[in-house]
C-alpha positions as CSV (number, residue, x, y, z in Angstrom):
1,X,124.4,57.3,90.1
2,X,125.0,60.2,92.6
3,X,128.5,60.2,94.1
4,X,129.4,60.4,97.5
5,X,130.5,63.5,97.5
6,X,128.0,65.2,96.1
7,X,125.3,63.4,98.9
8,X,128.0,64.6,101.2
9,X,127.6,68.0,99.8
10,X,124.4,67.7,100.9
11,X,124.6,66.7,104.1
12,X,126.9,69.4,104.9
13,X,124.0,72.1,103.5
14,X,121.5,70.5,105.5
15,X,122.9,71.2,108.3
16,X,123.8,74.4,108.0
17,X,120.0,74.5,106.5
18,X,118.8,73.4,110.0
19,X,119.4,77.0,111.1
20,X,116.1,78.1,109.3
21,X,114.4,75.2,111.6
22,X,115.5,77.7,114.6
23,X,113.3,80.7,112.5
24,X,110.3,78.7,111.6
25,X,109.8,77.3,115.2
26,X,110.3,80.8,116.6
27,X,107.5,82.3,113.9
28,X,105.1,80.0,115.4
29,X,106.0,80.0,118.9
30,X,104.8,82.9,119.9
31,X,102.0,82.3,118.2
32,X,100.7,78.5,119.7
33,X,101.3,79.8,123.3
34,X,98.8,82.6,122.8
35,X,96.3,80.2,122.8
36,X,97.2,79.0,126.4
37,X,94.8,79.8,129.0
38,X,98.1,79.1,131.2
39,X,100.4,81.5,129.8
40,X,98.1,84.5,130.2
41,X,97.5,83.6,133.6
42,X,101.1,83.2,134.2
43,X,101.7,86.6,133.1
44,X,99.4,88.7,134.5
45,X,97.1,88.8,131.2
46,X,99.2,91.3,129.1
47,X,97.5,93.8,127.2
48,X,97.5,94.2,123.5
49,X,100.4,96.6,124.2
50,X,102.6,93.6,125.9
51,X,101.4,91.5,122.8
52,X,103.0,94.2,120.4
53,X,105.9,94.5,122.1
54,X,106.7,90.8,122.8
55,X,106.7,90.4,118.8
56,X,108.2,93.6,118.8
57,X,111.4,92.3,121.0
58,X,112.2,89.7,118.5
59,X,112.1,91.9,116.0
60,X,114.5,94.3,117.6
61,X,116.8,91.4,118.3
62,X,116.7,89.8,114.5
63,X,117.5,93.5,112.9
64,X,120.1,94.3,114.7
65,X,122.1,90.6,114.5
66,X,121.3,90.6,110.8
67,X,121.8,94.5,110.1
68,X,124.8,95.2,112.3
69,X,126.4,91.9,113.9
70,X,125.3,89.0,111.3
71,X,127.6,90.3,108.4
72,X,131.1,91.2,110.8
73,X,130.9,87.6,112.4
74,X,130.2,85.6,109.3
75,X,133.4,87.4,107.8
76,X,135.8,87.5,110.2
77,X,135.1,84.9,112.5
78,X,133.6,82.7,109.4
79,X,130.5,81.6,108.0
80,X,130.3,77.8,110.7
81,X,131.0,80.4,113.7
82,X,128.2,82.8,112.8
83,X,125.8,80.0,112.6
84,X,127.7,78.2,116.4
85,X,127.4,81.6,117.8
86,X,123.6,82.5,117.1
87,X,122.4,78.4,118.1
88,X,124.1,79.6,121.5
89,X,122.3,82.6,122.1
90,X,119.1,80.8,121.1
91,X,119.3,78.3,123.6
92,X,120.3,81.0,126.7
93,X,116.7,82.9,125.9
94,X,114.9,79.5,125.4
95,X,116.2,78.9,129.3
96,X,115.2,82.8,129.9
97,X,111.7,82.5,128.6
98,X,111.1,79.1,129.6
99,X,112.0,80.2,133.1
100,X,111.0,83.3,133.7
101,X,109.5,84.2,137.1
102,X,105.3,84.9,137.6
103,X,104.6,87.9,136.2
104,X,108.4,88.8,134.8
105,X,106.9,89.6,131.8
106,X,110.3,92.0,131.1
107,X,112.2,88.7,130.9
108,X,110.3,87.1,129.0
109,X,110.8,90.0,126.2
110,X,114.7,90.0,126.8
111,X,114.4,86.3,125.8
112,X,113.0,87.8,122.9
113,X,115.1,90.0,121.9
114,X,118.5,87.2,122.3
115,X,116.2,84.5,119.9
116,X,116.1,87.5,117.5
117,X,120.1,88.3,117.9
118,X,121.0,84.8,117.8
119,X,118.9,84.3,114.4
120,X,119.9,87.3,112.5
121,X,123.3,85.7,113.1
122,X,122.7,82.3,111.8
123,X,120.1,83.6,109.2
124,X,122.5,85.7,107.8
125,X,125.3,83.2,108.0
126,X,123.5,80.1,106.4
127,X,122.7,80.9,103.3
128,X,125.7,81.9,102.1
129,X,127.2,78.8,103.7
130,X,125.1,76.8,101.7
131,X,126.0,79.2,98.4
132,X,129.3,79.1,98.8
133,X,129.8,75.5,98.6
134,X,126.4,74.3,96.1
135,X,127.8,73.3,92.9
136,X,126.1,75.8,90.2
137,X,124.0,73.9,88.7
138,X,121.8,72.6,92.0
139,X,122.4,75.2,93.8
140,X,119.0,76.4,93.7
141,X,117.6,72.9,94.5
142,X,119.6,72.4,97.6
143,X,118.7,76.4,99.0
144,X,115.1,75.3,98.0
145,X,115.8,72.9,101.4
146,X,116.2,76.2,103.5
147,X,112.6,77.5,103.3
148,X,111.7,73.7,103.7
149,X,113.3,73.6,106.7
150,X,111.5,76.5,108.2
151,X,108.3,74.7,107.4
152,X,109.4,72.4,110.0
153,X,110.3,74.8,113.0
154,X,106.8,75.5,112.1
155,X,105.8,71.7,111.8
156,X,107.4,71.2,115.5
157,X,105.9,73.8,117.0
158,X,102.3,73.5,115.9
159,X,102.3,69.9,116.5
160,X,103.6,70.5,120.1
161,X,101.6,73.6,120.9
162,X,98.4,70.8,119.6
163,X,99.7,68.2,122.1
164,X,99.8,70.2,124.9
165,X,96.1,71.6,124.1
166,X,95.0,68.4,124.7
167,X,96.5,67.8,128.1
168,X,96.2,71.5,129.9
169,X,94.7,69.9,133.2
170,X,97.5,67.6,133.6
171,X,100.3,69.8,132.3
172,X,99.3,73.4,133.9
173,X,101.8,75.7,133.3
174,X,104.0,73.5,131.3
175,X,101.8,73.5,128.6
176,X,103.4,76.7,127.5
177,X,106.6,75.9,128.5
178,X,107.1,72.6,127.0
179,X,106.6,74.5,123.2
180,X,108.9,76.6,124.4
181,X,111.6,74.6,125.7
182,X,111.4,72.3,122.9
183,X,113.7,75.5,120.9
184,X,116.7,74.0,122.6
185,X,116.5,71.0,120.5
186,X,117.6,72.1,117.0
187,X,120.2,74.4,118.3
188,X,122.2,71.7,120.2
189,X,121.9,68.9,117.4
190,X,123.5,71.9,115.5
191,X,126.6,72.7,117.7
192,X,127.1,69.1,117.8
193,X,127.6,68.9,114.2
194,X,128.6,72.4,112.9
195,X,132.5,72.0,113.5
196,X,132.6,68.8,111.7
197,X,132.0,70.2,108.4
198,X,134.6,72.2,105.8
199,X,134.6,75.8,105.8
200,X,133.8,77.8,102.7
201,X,137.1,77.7,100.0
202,X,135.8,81.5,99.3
203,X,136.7,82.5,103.0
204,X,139.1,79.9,103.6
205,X,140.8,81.9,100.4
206,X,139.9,85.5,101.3
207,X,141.2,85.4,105.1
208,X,144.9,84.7,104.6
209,X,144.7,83.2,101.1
210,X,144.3,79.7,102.6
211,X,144.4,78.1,99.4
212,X,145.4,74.3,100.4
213,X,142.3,75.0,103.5
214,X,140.0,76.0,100.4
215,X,141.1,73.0,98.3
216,X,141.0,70.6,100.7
217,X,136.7,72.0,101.6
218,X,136.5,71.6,97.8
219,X,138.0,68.3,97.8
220,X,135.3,66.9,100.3
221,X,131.9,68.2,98.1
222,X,133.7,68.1,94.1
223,X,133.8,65.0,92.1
224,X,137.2,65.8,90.2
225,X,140.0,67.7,91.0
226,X,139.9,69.2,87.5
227,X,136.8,70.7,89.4
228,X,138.5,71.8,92.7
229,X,140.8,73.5,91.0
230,X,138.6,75.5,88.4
231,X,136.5,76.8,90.9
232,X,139.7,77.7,93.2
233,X,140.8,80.1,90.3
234,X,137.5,81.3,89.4
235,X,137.3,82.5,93.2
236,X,141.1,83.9,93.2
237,X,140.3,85.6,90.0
238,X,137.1,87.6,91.6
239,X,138.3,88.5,94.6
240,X,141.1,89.9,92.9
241,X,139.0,92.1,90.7
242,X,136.8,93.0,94.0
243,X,140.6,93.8,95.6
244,X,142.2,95.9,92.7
245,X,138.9,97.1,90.9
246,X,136.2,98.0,93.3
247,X,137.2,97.3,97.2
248,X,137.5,94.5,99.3
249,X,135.1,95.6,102.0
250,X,131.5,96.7,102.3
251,X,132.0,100.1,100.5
252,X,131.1,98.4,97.8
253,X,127.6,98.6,99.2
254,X,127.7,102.5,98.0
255,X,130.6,102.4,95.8
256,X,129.5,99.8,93.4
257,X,126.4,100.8,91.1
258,X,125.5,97.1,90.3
259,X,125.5,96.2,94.0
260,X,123.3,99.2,95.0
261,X,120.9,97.8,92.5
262,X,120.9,94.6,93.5
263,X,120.5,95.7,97.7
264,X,117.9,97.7,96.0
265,X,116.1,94.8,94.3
266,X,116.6,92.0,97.1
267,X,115.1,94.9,100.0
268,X,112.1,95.0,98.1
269,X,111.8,90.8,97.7
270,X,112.8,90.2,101.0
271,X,110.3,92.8,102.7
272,X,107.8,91.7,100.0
273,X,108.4,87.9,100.8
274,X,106.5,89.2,104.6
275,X,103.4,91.3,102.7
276,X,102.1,88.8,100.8
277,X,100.3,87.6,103.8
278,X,101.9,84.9,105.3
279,X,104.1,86.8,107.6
280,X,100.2,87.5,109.2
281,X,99.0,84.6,108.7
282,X,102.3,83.1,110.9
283,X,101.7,85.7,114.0
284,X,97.8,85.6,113.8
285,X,96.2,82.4,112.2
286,X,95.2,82.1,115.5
287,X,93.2,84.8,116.1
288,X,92.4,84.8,112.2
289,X,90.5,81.3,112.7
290,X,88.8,82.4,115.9
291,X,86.7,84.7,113.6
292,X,85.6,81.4,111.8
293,X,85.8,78.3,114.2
294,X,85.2,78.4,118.3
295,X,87.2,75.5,119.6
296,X,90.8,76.0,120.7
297,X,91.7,72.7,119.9
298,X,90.5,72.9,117.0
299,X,92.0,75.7,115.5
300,X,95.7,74.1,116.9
301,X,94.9,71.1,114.4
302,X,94.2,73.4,111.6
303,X,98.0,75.2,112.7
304,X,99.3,72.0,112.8
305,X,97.9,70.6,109.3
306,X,99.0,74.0,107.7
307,X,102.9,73.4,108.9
308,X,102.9,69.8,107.7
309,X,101.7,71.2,104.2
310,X,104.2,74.0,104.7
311,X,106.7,71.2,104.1
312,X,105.6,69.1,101.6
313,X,104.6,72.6,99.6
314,X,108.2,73.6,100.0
315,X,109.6,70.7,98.5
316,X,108.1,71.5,95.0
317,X,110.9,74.5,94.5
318,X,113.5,71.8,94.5
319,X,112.1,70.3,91.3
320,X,111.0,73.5,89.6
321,X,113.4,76.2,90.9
322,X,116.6,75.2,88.7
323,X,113.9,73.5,86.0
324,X,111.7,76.9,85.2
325,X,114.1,79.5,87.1
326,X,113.5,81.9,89.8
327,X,111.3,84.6,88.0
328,X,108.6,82.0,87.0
329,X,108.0,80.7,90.6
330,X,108.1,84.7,91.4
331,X,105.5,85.2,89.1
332,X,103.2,82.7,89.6
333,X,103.2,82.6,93.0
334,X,102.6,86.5,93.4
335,X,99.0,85.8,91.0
336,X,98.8,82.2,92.7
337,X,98.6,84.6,96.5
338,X,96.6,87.4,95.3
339,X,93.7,85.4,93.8
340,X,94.0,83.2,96.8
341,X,93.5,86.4,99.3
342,X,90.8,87.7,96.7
343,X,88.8,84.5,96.9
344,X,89.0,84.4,100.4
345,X,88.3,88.1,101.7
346,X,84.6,87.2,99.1
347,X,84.0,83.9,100.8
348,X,84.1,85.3,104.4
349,X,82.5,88.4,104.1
350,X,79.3,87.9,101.8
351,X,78.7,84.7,103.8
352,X,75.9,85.1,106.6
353,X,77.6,85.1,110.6
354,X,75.9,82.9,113.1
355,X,75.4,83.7,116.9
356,X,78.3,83.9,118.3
357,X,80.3,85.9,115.4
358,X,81.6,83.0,113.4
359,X,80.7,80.8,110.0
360,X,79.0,78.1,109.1
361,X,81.0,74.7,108.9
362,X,81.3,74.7,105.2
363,X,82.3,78.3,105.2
364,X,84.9,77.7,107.2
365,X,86.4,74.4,105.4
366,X,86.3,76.8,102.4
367,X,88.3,79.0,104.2
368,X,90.9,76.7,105.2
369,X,91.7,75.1,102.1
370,X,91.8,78.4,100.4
371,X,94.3,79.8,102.9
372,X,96.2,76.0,102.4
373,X,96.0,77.0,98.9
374,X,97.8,80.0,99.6
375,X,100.4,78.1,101.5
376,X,101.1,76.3,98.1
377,X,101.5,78.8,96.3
378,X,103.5,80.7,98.9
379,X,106.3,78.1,100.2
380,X,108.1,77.6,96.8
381,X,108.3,80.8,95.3
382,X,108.1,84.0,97.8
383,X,108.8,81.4,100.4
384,X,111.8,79.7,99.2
385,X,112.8,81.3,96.2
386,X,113.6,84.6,97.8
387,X,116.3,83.0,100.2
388,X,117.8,81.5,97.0
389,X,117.7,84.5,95.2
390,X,118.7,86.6,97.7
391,X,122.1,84.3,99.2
392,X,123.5,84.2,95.1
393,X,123.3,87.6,93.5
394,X,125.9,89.4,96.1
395,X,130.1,89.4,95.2
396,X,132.3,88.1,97.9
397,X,133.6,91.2,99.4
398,X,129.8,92.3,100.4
399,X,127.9,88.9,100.3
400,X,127.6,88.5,104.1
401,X,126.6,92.0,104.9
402,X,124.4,92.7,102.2
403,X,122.6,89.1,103.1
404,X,122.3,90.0,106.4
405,X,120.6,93.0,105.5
406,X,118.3,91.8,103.3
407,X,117.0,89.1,105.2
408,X,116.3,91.1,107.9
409,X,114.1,93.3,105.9
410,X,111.9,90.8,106.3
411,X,111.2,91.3,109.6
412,X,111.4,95.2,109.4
413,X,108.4,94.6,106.9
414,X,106.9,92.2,109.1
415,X,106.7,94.5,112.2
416,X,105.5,97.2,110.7
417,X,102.5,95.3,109.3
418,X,102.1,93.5,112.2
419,X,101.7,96.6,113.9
420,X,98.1,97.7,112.2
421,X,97.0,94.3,111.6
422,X,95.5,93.3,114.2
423,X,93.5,97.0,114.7
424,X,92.9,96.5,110.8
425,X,91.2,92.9,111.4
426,X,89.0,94.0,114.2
427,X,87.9,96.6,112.9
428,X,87.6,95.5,109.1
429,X,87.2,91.9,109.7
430,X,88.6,89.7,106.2
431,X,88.3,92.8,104.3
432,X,91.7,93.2,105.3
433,X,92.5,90.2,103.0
434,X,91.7,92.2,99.6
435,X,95.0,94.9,100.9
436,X,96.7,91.9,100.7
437,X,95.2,91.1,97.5
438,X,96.8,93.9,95.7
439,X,100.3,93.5,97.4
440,X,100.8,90.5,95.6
441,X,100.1,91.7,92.3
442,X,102.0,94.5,92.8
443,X,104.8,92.2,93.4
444,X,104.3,89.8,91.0
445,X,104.4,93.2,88.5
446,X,107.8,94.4,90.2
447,X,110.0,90.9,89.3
448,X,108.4,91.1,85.8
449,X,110.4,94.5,85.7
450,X,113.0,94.5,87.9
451,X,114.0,91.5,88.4
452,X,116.4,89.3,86.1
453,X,117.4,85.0,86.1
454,X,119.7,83.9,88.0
455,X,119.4,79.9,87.8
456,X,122.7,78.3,87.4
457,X,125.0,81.0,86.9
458,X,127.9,80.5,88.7
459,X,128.6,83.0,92.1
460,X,131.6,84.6,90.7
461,X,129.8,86.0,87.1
462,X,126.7,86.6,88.3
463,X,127.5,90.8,88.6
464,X,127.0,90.4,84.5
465,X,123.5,90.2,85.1
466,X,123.0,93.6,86.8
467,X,125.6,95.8,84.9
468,X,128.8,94.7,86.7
469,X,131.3,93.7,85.6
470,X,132.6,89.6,84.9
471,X,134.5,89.6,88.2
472,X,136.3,86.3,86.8
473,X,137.1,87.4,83.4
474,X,138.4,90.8,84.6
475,X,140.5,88.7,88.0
476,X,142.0,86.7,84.9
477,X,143.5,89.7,83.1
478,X,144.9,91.1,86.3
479,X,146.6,87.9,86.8
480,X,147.2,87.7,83.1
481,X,145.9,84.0,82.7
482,X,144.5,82.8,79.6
483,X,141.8,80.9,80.0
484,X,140.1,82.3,83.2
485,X,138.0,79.4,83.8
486,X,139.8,76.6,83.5
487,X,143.1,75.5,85.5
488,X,145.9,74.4,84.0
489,X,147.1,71.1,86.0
490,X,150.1,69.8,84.2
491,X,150.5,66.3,84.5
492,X,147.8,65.7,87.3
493,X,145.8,63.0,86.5
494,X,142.1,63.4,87.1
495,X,142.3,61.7,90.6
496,X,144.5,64.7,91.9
497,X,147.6,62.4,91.7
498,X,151.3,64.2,91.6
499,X,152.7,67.2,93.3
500,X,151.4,70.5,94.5
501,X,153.3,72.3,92.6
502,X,151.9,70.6,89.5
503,X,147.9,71.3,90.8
504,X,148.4,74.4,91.7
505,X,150.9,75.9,88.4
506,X,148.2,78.1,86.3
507,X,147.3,80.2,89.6
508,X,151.0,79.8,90.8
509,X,152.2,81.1,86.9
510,X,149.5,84.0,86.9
511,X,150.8,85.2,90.7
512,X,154.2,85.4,89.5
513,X,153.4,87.4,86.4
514,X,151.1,89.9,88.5
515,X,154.0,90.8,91.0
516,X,156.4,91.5,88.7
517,X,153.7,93.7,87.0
518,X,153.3,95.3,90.4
């Protein structure tokens, strides 16, 4: 039977999960109100220039938050506060867009850019939320519920955006800005709940060595305090190591050989998570179907259908990501993508083109399901898997910054490809599908290499795996304690009964011995 606390500690990562909601409704946004007669109209029908730049803007936004604000904020100010701050800033530019004046076209854009700030803040701060206080061994299954949730921003939007394309006469202008405004709804449920939950007891414990703070975040989410206590000492013991061995700040970015590799590693997942295809397929499914089907309506259902998928897809990485392990759902994706894109660029182009410049109904159903197809191979592995991989393999003193950096690289990647893609798909049509094609195998080649397991190892001993050192072996013999996994807890019984003094005597033992050493 599951315990309270650990559906509690679920609860808590759901809602810090709820943040990717904020990224998954934005993806499509932008994307549904394309489509509206109204929102053209509205702004004076922007050029393909305007188009570029308005993804462009968010872009801009989201790399900066997650490059140079989305680490500093989710260390010093702490990892709810990174996620409070960037639902603020969200919900400003959903009034700012929603609201801009005829024509104000430049507002719209700064809107833009503050959705992309406020995300790379809660993007980068998330994750490692969710990390920090996942026991080991479902870690990845509760992470797995972060891409999930960005298959419902998507799910939300879609299914608005397809509401509204049914009632344009009666809604006029607000067609657009209802699937805007509809942003503000995630943000606010989140700020209602975010300063109700415990803090990280790595933060708690590395700002001020709050240990009774961190003990009492572990004593909400841990069945035993035999557990509370283990993992309090595992933590003390690596950020000890990261203190006296290495360096407690983000110089270990460049200092730190087995961190390099890793920044190196999770650059190339991250940016390679938005080449497979389905960063394109996010931005321009819309103008991807209108090669293949005529009615707008239409094409909103198939955007729509797609999201729901996108969700029920996603859920598959929580029963196979900590059962078969990260590389596998890697690898099979990556072939599971490329023969997708293969099949489809064939199916498209050496199929006849009616009048009018699109397919024949069963071309086009084929098309669909092979680009749903994609989807499921897509939303558990590169989809999911690469948030899980990517929020585990960093040591406490550069998790947040090197998170934030990473992640972010996924919309560096994404730009840039959005940037030729749609000159590449006019002019090339779905030959542009077989580039695509390639990238994937490429890929899945590159974690076949490069990239090692990671499935239920715990935070603190992960560096093993890329060369480092055993942060909590090495934080034991600093502190000169024996057994650097376990804490010793006297005459505590296994409800946490008796004195402080009594929980807390292996760490308190070890401190002692250390400053007299010092």
């Amino acid at each position: 039977m599951v315990s309270s606390k650990r559906v509690y500690n679920w609860y808590i990562s759901l809602v810090a999960a709820a943040c990717m909601v904020l990224y998954g409704y934005d993806a499509s946004v932008y994307n549904t109100v394309q489509g509206s007669k109204h929102w053209i109209a509205y702004f004076n029908d922007p050029n393909a220039e305007i188009i570029g730049s308005i993804n462009t803007a968010y872009t801009v936004g989201a790399v900066c938050g997650g490059f140079f604000f989305g680490g500093p904020v989710a260390d010093f100010a702490g990892r709810k506060v990174g996620m409070a701050v960037g639902c603020i800033l969200v919900i400003i530019a959903t009034f700012m867009m929603t609201f801009a004046p005829v024509g104000g076209i430049g507002t719209f854009i700064g809107g833009r850019v503050l959705v992309g700030l406020g995300q790379g803040l809660a993007l980068t701060a998330g994750p490692i939320y969710i990390g920090e206080l996942a026991p080991a061994e479902i870690r990845g299954k509760i992470m797995s519920f972060w891409q999930a949730f960005y298959s419902v921003g998507s799910f939300i939007a879609y299914w608005v955006g397809y509401a509204t394309s049914k009632h344009t006469a009666t809604l006029g202008e607000w067609d657009w800005r209802m699937v805007i405004i509809f942003q503000l709804l995630v943000p606010v449920i989140i700020l209602a709940l975010i300063f109700f939950i415990p803090g990280t007891p790595r933060w708690y414990i590395k700002h001020g060595n709050n240990v009774e703070k961190a003990r009492q975040a572990l004593r909400q989410v841990r069945d035993t305090e035999q557990e509370v206590e283990d993992e309090i000492l595992v933590i003390r013991e690596a950020l000890e190591f990261e203190k006296e061995a290495i360096s407690g700040s983000y110089a270990a970015l460049w200092k730190d050989r087995s961190v390099r590799k890793r920044l190196g590693i999770a650059l190339v997942l991250n940016a390679g998570q938005q080449i497979t295809g389905q960063g394109t397929l996010n931005t321009y499914s819309t103008k991807i179907y209108e090669k293949v089907f005529t009615n707008a309506s239409q094409i909103a259902l198939i955007n729509a259908l797609n999201a729901t998928f996108g969700i029920i897809f996603t859920l598959n990485a929580t029963w196979t990501v900590d059962r078969f392990g990260r590389r596998f759902l890697f690898i099979v994706g990556a072939m599971g993508m490329a023969a997708c894109m293969l099949i489809v660029a064939a199916v498209e182009t050496e199929t006849p083109t009616l009048k009018g410049g699109t397919k024949s109904e069963p071309v086009g159903i084929a098309i669909v399901f092979l680009l749903f197809l994609f989807a499921f191979f897509y939303k558990p592995s590169w989809g999911a898997t690469t948030w899980i991989w990517t929020s585990e393999i960093f040591s406490m003193n550069c998790r947040a910054q090197a998170v934030g950096m990473a992640s972010q690289t996924q919309n560096v990647a994404n730009a840039i490809v959005q940037q030729f893609f749609p000159t590449f798909l006019n002019n090339d049509g779905f030959y542009a599908f077989y580039m695509f094609c390639g990238i994937n195998i490429l890929l899945g080649a590159f974690v076949w290499f490069c990239v090692p397991e990671t499935k239920k190892i715990s935070l603190e001993e992960i560096d093993v795996l890329f060369g480092g050192s055993n942060h909590v072996e090495k934080g034991g013999d600093l502190l000169h304690i024996e057994d650097a996994h376990h804490a010793d807890l006297g005459g505590v019984g296994p409800e946490g009964q008796g004195t402080n003094d009594a929980i807390t005597d292996g760490i308190i033992r070890a401190e002692h011995t250390h400053e007299i050493k010092e």
